[in-house]
Steps between C-alpha positions, in 0.01 A plus 500: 500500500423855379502664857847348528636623205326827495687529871858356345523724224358796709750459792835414278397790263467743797877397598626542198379848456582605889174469621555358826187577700317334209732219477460416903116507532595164282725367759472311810595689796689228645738563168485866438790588634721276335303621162603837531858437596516273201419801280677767644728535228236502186470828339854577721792270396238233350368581166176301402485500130211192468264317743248256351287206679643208306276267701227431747435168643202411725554306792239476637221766530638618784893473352687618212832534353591771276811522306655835387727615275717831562734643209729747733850704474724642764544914441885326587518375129290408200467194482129345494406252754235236527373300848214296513330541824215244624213621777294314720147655557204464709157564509425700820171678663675814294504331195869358355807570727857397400697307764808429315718519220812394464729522169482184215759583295733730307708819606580540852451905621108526443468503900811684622762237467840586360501514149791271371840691423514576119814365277719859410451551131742316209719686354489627181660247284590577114551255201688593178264618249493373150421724194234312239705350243813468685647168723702714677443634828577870597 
């Protein structure tokens, strides 16, 4: 269980930060590729404000599943985003290898898909102020 997570948290932490020679020795060739094109926008247009390992569940001692939780924003706007991502790994001559991930839930955008279009703004709208003391509206 600890070479597992001690391989998790060292690849996803190596991502997050831009360290994508790190991140890769942590990836199954067959799968590299579309790792790296999956991140091509972090530290770009993807801003990756949190990453932590929320869980790790043992398969089999060969097996696991590892589920990770990204806090990101687009440099496009400011709004704070959340996906939950889940990884399948495996226990290889090399040690653990991921060999795929694929998003759980929340925000859409994490991997290069169009972010949804954003409502324009409300207008300012006003209401009559009141003075203490007074029923009357001015």
């Amino acid at each position: 269980m600890q070479r597992v997570s001690d391989a998790a948290r060292d690849m996803n932490m190596a991502t997050r930060f831009g360290q994508v020679e790190v991140a890769a020795r942590h990836v199954d060739r067959a799968v590299q590729t579309d790792f790296l094109s999956r991140r091509t926008q972090w530290g770009k247009t993807i801003r990756v404000l949190d990453l932590e390992i929320a869980g790790i569940h043992l398969v089999d001692e060969d097996h696991a599943t590892v589920t990770v939780e990204v806090s990101w924003s687009s440099v496009t706007d400011s709004l704070v985003r959340a996906t939950k991502l889940t990884q399948e790994w495996q226990n290889e001559r090399a040690g653990w290898k991921l060999v795929r991930e694929h998003r759980l839930s929340g925000d859409m955008g994490l991997f290069g898909e169009a972010l949804p279009e954003l409502e324009p703004p409300h207008a300012d709208v006003h209401r009559p102020s009141r003075t203490l003391g007074s029923n009357a509206p001015k």
